[in-house]
N, C-alpha and C positions, 0 to 999 in steps of 0.2 A: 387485893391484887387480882385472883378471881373473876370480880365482879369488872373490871378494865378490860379483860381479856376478851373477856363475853359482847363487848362494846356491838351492838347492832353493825351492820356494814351497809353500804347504798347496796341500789341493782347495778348486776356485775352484766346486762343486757348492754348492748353498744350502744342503743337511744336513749339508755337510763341518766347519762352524763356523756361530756366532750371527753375526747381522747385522754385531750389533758387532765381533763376531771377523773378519767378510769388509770391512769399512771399515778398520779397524788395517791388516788386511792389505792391503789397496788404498794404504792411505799408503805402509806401506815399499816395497811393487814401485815406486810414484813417485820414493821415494828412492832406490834402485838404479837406475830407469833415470836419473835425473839425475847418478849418478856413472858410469854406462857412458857418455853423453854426454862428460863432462867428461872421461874417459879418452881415447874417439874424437879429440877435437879436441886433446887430448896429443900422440897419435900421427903426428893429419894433420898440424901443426905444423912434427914433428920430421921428418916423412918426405918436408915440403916445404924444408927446413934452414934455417927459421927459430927462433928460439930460443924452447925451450919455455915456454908461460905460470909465472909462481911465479918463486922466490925463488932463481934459480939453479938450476933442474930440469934434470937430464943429461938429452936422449936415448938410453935405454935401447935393447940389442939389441931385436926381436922379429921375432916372425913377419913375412914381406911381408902378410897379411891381418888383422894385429891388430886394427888400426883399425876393417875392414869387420865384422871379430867382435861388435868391440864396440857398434857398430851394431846389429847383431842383436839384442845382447842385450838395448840399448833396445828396440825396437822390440817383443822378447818381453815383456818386463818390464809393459810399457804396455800392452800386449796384456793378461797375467794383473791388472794393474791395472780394466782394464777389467771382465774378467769378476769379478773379487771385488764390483764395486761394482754389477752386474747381480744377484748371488745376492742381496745385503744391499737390491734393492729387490724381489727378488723374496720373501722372508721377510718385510719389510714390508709389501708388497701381502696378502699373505696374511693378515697382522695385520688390516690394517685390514678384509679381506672377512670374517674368523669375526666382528671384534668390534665389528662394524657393528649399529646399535642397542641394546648392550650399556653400561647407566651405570655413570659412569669409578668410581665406589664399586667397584660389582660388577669393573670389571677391574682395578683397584688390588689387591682384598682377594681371594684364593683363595676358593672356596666352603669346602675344607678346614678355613679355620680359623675357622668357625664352630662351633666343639667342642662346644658345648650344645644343638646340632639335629644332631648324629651319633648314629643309637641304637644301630646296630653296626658292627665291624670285623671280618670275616674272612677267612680264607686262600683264596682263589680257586686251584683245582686242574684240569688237563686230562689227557686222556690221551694217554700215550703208545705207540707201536707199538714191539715190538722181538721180538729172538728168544722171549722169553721170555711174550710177551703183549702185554697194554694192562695199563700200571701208570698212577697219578697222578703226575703233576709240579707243583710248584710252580710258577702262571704270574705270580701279583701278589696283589691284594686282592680285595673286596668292601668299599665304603663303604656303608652303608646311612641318606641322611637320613629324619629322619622328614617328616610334611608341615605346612609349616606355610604359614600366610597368602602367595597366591599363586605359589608356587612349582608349576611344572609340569617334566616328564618333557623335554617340547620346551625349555623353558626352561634346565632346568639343564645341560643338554647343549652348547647354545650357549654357554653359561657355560664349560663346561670345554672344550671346543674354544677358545674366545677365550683361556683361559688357556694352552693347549697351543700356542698361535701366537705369544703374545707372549715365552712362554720361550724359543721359538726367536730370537727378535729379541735377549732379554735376554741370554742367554749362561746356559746349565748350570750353567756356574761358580760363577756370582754367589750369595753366600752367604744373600743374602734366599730362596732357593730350596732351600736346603738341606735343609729340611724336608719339606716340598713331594712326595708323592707324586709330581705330575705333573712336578716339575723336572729330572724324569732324563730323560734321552735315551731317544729309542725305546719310551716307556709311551705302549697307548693306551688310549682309556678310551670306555667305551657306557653310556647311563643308560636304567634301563627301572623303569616304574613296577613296586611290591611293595605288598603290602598295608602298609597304613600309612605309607606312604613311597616316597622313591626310590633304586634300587639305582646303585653307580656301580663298574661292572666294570673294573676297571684290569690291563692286561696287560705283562708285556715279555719278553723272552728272559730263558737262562739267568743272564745278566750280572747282570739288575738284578729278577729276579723277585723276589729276597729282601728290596733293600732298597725294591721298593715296597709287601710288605708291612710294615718296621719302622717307613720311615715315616709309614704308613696307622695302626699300632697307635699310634704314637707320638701322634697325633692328638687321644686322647680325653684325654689328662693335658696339655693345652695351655690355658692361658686364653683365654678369648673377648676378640679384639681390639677396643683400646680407640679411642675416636675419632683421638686421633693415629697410631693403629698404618699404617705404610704396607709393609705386607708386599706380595710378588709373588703 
């Protein structure tokens, strides 16, 4: 029972997991320290020689400090409860600051999948330093939209920052995001106007350079979403 209580717990950091991901994890620490509890008053029970709550429960050997451990472990438990459920309002606070004044259309539906106002997709390359020089690395894409009716630079930035906030909220995972340039972890993205349009520079480490360009290319053979479509 002990050894349950002690169970490891994720980072209780707000980038360590999605919102969602830090409230899950907020319930089971609840659930752990509600059976570290129910252990504790096991122990004081039997170590006052009263007859253990349940159906017949022996007073088991243990330590002189079991009971006080497993106190602790409450106490820790409720504690990492605490902070899981501080990260997942602090990812929401966050949500709601980028996608403040942003209409819920535009933060339902990625600017991405708008396929037939994409005019290009390229490889976005930086350089790197090593013995041997400065070569190119692969860092992500280049979307390039074109311009159309009221669309601006400040605009579509807010745009994809609001999207970049709520997949933190939503969880990585989640398969509506799959596609989704921006639904990788740790892509970040800058929009600067180009001529005839707007460029949206999408970045991330080695990990994920590649698949924010397949799923950037991926992009232009996507149909344009339809009124029911509720993609992330």
């Amino acid at each position: 029972m002990l050894a349950a209580a002690c169970a490891a717990a994720s980072g209780t950091m707000p980038q360590d997991m999605s919102a969602r991901g830090h409230e899950r994890a907020a319930v089971a620490d609840d659930g752990q320290a509600g059976k570290s509890a129910l252990i504790a008053e096991y122990l004081d029970r039997c170590a006052a020689g009263r007859p253990a709550p349940g159906d017949g429960a022996p007073c088991w050997t243990t330590g002189r400090d079991a009971a006080a451990d497993a106190r602790r472990e409450r106490e820790q438990q409720l504690s990492l409860a605490t902070e899981h459920r501080a990260a997942a309002q602090e990812l929401h606070d966050t949500e709601a600051r980028y996608c403040n004044g942003i209409a819920q259309a535009d933060r339902e539906v990625s600017p991405f999948l708008h396929s037939e106002d994409i005019a290009s997709v390229e490889p976005l390359y930086g350089k790197a330093l090593s013995s041997r020089g400065a070569t190119n690395h692969l860092q992500g894409s280049t979307v390039t939209f074109r311009a159309v009716t009221g669309l601006t630079a400040e605009w579509l930035q807010r745009v994809v920052d609001c999207h970049r906030a709520r997949n933190a909220v939503i969880g990585y995972d989640e398969p509506a995001l799959a596609d989704c340039p921006l639904g990788l972890k740790g892509v970040s993205a800058t929009v600067q106007s180009v001529r005839g349009g707007f460029a949206v520079e999408m970045r991330g480490d080695a990990t994920i350079a590649q698949q924010i360009l397949s799923r950037s290319e991926s992009l232009l053979a996507k149909p344009r979403p339809g009124a029911d479509s509720t993609p992330r």
